[in-house]
N, C-alpha and C positions, 0 to 999 in steps of 0.2 A: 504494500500500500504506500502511494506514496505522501509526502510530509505535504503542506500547504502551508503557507507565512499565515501567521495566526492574524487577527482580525487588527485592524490599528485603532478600535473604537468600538464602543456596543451598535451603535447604528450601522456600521461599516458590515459587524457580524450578523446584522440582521437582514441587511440590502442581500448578503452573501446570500442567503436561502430562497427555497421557490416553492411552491408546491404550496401544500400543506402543513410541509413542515415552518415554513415562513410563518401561514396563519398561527397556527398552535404557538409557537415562540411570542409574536406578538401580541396576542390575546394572554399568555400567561407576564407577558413582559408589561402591559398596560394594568393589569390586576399588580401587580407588586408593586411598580411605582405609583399607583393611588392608594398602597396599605398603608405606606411606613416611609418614611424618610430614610434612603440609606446609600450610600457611594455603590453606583453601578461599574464593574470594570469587568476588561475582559482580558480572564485569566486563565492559564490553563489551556485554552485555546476553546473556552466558553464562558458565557457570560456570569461571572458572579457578583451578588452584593454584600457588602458587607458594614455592618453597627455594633462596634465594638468585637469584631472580628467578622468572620464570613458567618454567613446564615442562611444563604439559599444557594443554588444554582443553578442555569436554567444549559441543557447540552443538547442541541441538535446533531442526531445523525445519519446515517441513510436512510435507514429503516425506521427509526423514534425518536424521540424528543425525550428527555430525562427531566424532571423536576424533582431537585433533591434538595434538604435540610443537614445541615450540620447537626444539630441534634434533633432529626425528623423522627427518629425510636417516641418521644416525647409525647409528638402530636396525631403516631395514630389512633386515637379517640377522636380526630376532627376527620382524618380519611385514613380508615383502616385500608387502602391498598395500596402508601409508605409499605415500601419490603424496606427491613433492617439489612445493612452491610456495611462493611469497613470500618473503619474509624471515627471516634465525636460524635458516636451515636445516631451516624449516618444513616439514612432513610431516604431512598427516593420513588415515585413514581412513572412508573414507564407508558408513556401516550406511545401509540401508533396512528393511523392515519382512519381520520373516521371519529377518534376517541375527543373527548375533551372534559374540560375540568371547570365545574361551576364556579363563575368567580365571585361568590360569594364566601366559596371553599377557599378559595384562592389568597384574598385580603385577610381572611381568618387565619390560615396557616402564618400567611406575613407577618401578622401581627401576634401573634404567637410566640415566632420562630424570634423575632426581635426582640422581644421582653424576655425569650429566655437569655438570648445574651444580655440583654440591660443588667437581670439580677444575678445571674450565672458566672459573665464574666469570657471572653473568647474561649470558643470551646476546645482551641487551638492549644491555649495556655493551658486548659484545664485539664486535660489528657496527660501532660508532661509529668 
């Protein structure tokens, strides 16, 4: 497979997509920035934000779209279809094409997902 120069901006990564998978980004990417105040950047070579460390992250790729939490294990009681994995109590949920996510879901988790760092603390540190 080959590499791609990662995106030089969250809109840049977002103009980058087509299809579906564009819509789905953008529709979860407009629900996050109406939840919660937080520095969008693009890391990793997808979009993440973060308020007092990272707290979400949004991953387009051929097949799906990723919506994952830093510590998303936490929040599923808001959507039990967060699968646990990795690290920081990591949780994400896997769109395919067709699928979507009520954004009312959506601002909840955000708002969530931020207050657990507000009182939590980077859940980056917090692992260490």
């Amino acid at each position: 497979m080959q590499k791609t120069a990662p995106a030089s901006s969250p809109d840049a990564y977002v103009l980058a997509l087509d299809g579906w998978r564009r819509e789905c980004v953008e529709g979860l990417r407009a629900a996050v920035r109406s939840a919660s105040t937080m520095e969008e950047v693009v890391k990793w070579r997808h979009l993440v934000y973060l308020a007092n460390g990272p707290v979400l992250l949004i991953r387009a790729e051929d097949s799906r779209v990723l919506f994952g939490f830093w510590r998303g294990q936490r929040l599923r009681d808001i959507e039990p279809g967060l699968k646990p994995g990795g690290k920081y109590e990591m949780a994400t949920l896997e769109l395919h094409e067709g699928m979507a996510v009520d954004t009312a879901t959506v601002r909840r988790l955000t708002r969530e997902a931020v207050e657990l760092n507000r009182t939590l603390g980077d859940p980056t540190l917090a692992a260490k």
